[in-house]
C-alpha positions in Angstrom: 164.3 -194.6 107.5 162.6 -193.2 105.2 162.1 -189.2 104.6 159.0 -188.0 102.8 159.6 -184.1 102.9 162.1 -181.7 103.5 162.2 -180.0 106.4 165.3 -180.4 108.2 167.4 -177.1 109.8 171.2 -177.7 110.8 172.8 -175.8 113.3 176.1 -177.4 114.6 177.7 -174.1 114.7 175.6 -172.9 118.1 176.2 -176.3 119.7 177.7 -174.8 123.3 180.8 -176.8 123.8 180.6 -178.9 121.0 183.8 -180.1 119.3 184.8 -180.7 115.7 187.0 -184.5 116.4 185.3 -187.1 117.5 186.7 -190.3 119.7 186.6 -193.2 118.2 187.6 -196.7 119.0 190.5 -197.1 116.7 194.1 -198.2 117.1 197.4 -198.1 115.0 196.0 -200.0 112.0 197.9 -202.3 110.0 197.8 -201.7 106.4 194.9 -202.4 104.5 193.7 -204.0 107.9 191.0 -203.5 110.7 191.9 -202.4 114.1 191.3 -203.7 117.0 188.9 -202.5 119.2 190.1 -200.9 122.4 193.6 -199.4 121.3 194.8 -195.8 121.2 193.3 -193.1 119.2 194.8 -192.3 115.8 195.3 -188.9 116.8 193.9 -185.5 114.3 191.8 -187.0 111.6 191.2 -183.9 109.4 187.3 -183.2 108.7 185.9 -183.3 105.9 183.4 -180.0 104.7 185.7 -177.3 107.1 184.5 -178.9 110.3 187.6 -180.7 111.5 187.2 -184.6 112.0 187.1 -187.3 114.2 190.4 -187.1 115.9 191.5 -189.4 118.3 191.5 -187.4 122.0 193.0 -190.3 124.2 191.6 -193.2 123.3 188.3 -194.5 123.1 185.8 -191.5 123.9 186.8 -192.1 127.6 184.3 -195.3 127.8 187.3 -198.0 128.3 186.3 -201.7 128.2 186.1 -204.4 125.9 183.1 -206.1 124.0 182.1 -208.9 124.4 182.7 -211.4 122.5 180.4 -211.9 119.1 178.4 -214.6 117.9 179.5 -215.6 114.2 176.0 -214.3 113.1 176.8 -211.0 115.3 179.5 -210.2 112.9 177.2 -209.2 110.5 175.6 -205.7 109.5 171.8 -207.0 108.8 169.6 -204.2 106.8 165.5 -204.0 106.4 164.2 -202.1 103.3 160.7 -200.9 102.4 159.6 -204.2 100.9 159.9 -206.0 104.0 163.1 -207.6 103.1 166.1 -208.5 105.8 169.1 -209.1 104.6 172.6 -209.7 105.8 175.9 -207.5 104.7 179.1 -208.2 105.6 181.9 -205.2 104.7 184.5 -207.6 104.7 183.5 -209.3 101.6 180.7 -207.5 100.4 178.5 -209.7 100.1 174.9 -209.4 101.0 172.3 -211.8 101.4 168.7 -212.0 101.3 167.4 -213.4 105.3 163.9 -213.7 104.5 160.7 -211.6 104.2 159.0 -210.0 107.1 155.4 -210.4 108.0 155.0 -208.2 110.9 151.8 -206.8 109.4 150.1 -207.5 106.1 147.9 -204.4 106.8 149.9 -202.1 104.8 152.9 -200.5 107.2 156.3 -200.6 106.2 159.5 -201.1 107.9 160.8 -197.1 108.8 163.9 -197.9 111.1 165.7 -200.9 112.7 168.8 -201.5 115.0 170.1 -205.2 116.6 170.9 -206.4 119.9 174.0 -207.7 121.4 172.7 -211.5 120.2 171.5 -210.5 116.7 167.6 -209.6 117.4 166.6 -207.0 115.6 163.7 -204.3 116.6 161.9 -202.9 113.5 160.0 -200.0 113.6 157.3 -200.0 110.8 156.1 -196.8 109.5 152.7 -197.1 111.9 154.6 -196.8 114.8 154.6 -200.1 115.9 158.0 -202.0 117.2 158.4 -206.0 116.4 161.4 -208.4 116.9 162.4 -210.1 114.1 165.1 -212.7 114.2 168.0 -212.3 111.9 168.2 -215.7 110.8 165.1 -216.4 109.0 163.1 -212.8 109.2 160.4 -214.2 111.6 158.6 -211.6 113.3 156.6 -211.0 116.5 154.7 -208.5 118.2 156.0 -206.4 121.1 154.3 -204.4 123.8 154.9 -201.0 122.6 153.0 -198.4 122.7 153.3 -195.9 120.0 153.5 -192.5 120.3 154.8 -192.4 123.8 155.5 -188.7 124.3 155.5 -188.0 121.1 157.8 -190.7 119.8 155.7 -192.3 117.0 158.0 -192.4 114.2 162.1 -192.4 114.9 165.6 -193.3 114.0 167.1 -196.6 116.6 170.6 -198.0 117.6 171.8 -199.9 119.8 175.0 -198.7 122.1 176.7 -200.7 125.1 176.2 -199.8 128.3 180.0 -200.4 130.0 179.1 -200.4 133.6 176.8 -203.0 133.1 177.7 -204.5 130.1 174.5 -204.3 128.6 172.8 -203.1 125.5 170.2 -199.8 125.5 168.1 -198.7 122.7 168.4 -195.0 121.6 165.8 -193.6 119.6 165.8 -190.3 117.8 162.2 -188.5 117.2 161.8 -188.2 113.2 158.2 -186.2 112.1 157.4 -184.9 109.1 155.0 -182.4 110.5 158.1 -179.7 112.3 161.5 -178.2 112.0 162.5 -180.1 115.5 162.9 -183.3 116.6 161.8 -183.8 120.0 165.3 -185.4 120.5 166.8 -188.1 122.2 165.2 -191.0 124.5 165.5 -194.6 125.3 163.6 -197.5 125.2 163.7 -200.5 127.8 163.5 -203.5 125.4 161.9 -205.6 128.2 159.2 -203.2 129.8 158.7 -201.6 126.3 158.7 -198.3 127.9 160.3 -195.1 126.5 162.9 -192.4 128.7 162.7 -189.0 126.6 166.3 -187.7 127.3 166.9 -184.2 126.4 166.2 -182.5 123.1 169.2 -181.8 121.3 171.8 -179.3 122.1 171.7 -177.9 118.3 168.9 -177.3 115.7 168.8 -181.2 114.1 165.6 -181.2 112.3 163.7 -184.7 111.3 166.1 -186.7 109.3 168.7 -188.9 111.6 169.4 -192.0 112.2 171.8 -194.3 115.0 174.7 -196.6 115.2 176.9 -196.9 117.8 180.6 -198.1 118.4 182.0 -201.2 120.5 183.1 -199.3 123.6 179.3 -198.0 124.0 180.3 -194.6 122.3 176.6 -193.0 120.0 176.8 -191.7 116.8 173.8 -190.4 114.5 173.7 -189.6 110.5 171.7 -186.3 110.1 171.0 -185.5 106.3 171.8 -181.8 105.5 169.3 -179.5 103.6 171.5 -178.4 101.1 173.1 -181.9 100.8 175.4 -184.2 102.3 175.1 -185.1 105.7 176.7 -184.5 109.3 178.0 -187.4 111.2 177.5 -186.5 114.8 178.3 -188.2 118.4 175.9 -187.7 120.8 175.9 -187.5 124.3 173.7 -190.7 125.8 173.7 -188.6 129.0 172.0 -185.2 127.9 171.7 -185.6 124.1 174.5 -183.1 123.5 176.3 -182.5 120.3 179.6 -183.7 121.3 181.5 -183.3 117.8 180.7 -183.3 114.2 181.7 -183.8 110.9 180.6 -183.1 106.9 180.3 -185.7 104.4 178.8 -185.5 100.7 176.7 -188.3 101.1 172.9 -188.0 101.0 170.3 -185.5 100.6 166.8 -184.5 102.1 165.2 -186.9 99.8 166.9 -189.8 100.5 165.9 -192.9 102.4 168.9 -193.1 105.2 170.2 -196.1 107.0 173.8 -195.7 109.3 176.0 -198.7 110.9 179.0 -198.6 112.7 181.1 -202.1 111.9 185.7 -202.5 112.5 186.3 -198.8 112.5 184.3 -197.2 109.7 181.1 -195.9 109.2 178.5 -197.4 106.5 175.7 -195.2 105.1 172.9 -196.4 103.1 171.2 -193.9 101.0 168.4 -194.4 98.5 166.6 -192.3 96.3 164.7 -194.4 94.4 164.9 -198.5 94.3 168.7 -198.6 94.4 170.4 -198.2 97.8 174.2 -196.6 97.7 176.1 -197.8 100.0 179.1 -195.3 100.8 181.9 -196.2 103.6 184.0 -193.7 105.4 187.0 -194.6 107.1 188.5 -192.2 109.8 192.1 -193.9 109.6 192.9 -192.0 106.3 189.5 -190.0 105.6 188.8 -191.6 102.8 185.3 -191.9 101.7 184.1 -194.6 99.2 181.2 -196.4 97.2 181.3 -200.4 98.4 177.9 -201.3 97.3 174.9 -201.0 95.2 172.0 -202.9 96.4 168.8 -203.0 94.3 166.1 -202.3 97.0 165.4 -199.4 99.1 167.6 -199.8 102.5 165.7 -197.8 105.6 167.2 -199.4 108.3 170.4 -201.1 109.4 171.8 -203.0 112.3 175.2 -204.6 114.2 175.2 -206.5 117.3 176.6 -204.0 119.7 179.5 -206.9 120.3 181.0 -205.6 117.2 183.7 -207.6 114.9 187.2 -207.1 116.4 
């Protein structure tokens, strides 16, 4: 996603209820390895920024289940940048690789946002409003059904997250304008019937400038870029749009083009100010917070099958 203008107010503070730890789907982790997903939590992460951290409260966010299981190509993190470009990344190695070039439309939009289904079809949002699948194995595109602008949802941030009573994937959006202080909030989008389900607006003051991952046992997650700097890594409730818990990290600012994943435990965020996309990992194991990646193009949307590596 790509932000244009800065006008973005943070209020985590007022959020009625919410916590400072989040639950994540991590177990005891070997060193220098991934965990498994659907072990206990790793018990009082400390925050980063004076807001606590993501804290393991029992387990995995009280979701339970397993994922199923993933498709090699699902293993992947795929990213979309404003030059129509798809690539693949995978953490594990590094390595990223060009997928092929979208043409969705030769009008003039641009990919804004993008998250990937459970098989490793992505939905790209361009810039206009309009939604396309695009298949992550040779970038070709085609039309969907959607109607832009569907209560006010023209532009927004997108991810994937696991339903676990029917095993299933949903599509979260997150409103993103340019024109007011307030997203409209949270909905969802039926990828067959192509029709969108506002949720709630949000339980704090978010602004315009977030985007959506999610983790393996179906918990949501959002990036939201910070005013003064940095950024908040928030879970969300699917249920009510609720700020559940919440935690600071330097990475980002208003101006920067913002794409979020979720892959083994850790978070990836992709922030660009210019042509070159940083890509910054934080790991809740041991806090720590690194640079992974530079990749010359400007990232504004990333995507991992909702299977997730194990």
């Amino acid at each position: 996603m790509r932000s244009h203008r800065v006008l973005f107010v943070l209020a985590l503070a007022a959020a009625c209820g919410a916590r400072s730890e989040l639950d994540l789907p991590t177990a005891s982790l070997p060193p220098g390895g991934a965990s498994p997903v659907g072990g206990g939590g790793t018990g009082g992460i400390g925050g980063m920024g004076g807001t606590g951290g993501f804290g393991g409260e029992g387990g995995m966010g009280g979701q339970g289940g397993m994922p199923p299981e993933c498709e090699p190509g699902a293993l992947l993190v795929y990213l979309v940048s404003s030059s129509n470009v798809l690539y693949s990344y995978d953490p594990s190695t590094g390595q990223v690789k060009v997928k092929g070039t979208l043409a969705c439309d030769a009008s003039g939009p641009t990919p804004f946002s993008m998250g990937v289904d459970r098989v490793g079809t992505a939905f790209v949002l361009y810039n206009d409003g309009n939604l396309y699948r695009v298949s992550t194995e040779d970038a070709s595109c085609s039309p969907t059904e959607f109607v832009p602008g569907q209560f006010g949802f023209f532009t927004f941030g997108m991810g994937f997250a696991r339903n676990v009573d029917t095993d299933s994937d949903e599509l979260f959006v997150t409103e993103i304008n340019f024109d007011q202080l307030k997203s409209l909030g949270l909905a969802r989008i039926d990828t067959d019937t192509l029709d969108l389900f506002p949720i709630a607006p949000y339980s704090s003051a978010l602004g315009d400038h977030m985007e959506m991952t999610s983790s393996s046992d179906g918990n949501l997650y959002g990036y939201s870029l910070d005013q003064n700097g940095g950024g908040w890594i928030l879970e969300i409730d699917k249920t009510n749009a609720d700020i559940l818990a919440s935690t600071f990290l330097p990475v980002g600012d208003q101006s920067s083009a913002l794409a979020f994943a979720f892959w083994s435990d850790d978070f990836y965020i992709f922030t660009a100010a210019g042509p070159q996309t940083v890509v910054t990992r934080y790991r809740p194991a041991d806090e720590s917070l690194s640079v992974v990646k530079n990749i010359q193009d400007t990232i504004v949307g990333a995507g991992v099958s909702t299977c997730d590596p194990m």
